[in-house]
C-alpha positions as CSV (number, residue, x, y, z in Angstrom):
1,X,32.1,129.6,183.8
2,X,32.8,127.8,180.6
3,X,34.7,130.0,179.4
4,X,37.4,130.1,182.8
5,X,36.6,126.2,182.1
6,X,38.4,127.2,178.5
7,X,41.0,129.2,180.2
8,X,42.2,126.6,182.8
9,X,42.1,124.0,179.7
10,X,44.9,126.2,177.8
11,X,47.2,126.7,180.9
12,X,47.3,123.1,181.8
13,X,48.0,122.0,178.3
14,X,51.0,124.7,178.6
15,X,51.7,122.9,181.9
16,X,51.8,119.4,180.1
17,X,54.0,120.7,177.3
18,X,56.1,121.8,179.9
19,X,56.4,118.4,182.0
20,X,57.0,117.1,179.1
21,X,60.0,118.9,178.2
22,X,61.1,119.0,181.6
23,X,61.0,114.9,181.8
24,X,63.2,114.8,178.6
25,X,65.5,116.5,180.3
26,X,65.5,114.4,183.1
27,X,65.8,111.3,180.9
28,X,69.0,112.6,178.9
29,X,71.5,110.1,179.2
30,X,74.2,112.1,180.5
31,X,72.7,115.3,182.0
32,X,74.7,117.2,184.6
33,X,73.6,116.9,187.8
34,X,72.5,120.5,188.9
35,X,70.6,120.5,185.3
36,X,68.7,117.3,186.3
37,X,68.1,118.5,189.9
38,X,66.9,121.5,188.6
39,X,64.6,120.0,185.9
40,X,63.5,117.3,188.6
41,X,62.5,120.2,191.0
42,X,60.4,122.1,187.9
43,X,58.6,119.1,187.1
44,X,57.5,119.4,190.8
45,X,56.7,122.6,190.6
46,X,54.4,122.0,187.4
47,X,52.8,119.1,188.9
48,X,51.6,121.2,191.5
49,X,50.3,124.1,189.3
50,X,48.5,121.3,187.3
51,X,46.9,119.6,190.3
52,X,45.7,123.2,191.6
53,X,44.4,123.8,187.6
54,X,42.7,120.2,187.6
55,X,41.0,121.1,191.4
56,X,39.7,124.0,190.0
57,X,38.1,122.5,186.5
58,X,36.2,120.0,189.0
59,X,35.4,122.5,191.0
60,X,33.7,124.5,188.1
61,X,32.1,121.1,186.9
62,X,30.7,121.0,190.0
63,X,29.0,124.0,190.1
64,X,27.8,123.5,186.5
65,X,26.2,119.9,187.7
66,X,24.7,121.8,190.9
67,X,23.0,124.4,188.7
68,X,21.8,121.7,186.0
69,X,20.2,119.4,188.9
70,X,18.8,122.7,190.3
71,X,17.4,123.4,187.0
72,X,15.7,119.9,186.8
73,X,14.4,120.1,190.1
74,X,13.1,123.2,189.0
75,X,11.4,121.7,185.9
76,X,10.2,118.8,187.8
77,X,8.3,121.2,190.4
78,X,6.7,123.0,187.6
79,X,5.7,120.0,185.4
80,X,3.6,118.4,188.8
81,X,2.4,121.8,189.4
82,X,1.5,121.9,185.8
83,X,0.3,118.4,185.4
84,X,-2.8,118.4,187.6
85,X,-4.2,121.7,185.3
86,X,-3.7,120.1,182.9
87,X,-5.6,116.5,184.1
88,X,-8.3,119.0,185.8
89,X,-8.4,120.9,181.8
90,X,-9.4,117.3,180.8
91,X,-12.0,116.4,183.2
92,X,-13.7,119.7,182.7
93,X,-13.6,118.8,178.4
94,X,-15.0,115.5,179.1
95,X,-17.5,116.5,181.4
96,X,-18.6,119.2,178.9
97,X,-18.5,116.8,176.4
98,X,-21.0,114.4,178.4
99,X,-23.0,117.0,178.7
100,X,-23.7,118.2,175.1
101,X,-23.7,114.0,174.9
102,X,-26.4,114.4,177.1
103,X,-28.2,117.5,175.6
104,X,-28.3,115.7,171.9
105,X,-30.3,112.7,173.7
106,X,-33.2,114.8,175.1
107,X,-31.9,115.2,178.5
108,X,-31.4,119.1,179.4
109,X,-29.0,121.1,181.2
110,X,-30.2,122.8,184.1
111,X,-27.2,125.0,185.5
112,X,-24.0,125.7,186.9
113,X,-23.5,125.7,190.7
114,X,-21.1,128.5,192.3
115,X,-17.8,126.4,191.7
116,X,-17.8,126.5,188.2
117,X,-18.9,122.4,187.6
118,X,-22.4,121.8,185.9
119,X,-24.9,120.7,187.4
120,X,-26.7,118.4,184.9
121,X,-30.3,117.2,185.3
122,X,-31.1,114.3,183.2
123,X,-34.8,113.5,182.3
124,X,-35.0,110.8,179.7
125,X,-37.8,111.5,177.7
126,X,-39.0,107.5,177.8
127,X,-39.4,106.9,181.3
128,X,-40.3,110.8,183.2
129,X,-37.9,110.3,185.8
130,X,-35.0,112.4,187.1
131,X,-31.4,112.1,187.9
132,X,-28.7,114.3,188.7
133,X,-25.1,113.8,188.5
C-alpha cells in the first residue's frame, strides 16, 4: 500500500506541474480566447484527476490507520492476557520464597496439594504449636 501511496504521490505532483502551467496560460496578458477557454477547461480537468488522486491517498491512509489500531488492539489483548501470568509467575516466586523463608527458621514444608500451591505447615520450634497457611 505504501508503495501505490508512492505512486499516487508522483502523478499528482505531475498533475500540479500541470495546473501550474495551465494557470500561466490563463494569466497571460493577452491570450486568445479559444487558448484561454481551452486552458481554463484543462485546469478543470486536472483538478478533478487530482481530487480523485487525493481521495484515494486518504483512502489508503485510512486503511493503514485501521490496520495500525487493529494491531494495537491486538497487542493490548495480548499484554492483559499476558499480564496476569506474569503477576500469577510472581505470586508463585514469592510464595516459594516464603517458604524456603520459612524452612531456614525451623518450620517444615509438609506438601503440595493437587493444584500445584504448597501447602505449608509451620511449627515453630519455641512454642509446639501448628499453623497452616
Amino acid at each position: 500500500q505504501l508503495s501505490r501511496m508512492r505512486e499516487l504521490d508522483v502523478t499528482y505532483q505531475a498533475f500540479l506541474k500541470d495546473i501550474d502551467h495551465q494557470k500561466d496560460i490563463i494569466l497571460v496578458k493577452d491570450p486568445e480566447s479559444h487558448v484561454r477557454k481551452r486552458a481554463i477547461v484543462r485546469l478543470q480537468q486536472t483538478l478533478i484527476q487530482a481530487q480523485e488522486v487525493g481521495d484515494e491517498k486518504l483512502q489508503i491512509a485510512q486503511q493503514i490507520c485501521d490496520l495500525i489500531e487493529n494491531k494495537a488492539r491486538q497487542l493490548e489483548l495480548d499484554f492483559k492476557i499476558l499480564d496476569p501470568l506474569k503477576s500469577f509467575s510472581k505470586e508463585a516466586d514469592s510464595l516459594d520464597n516464603n517458604i524456603k523463608e520459612s524452612a531456614g527458621q525451623g518450620r517444615e514444608v509438609q506438601g503440595v496439594i493437587q493444584t500445584g500451591v504448597p501447602v505449608v505447615s509451620l511449627r515453630d520450634a519455641n512454642s509446639g504449636g501448628e499453623r497452616q497457611s
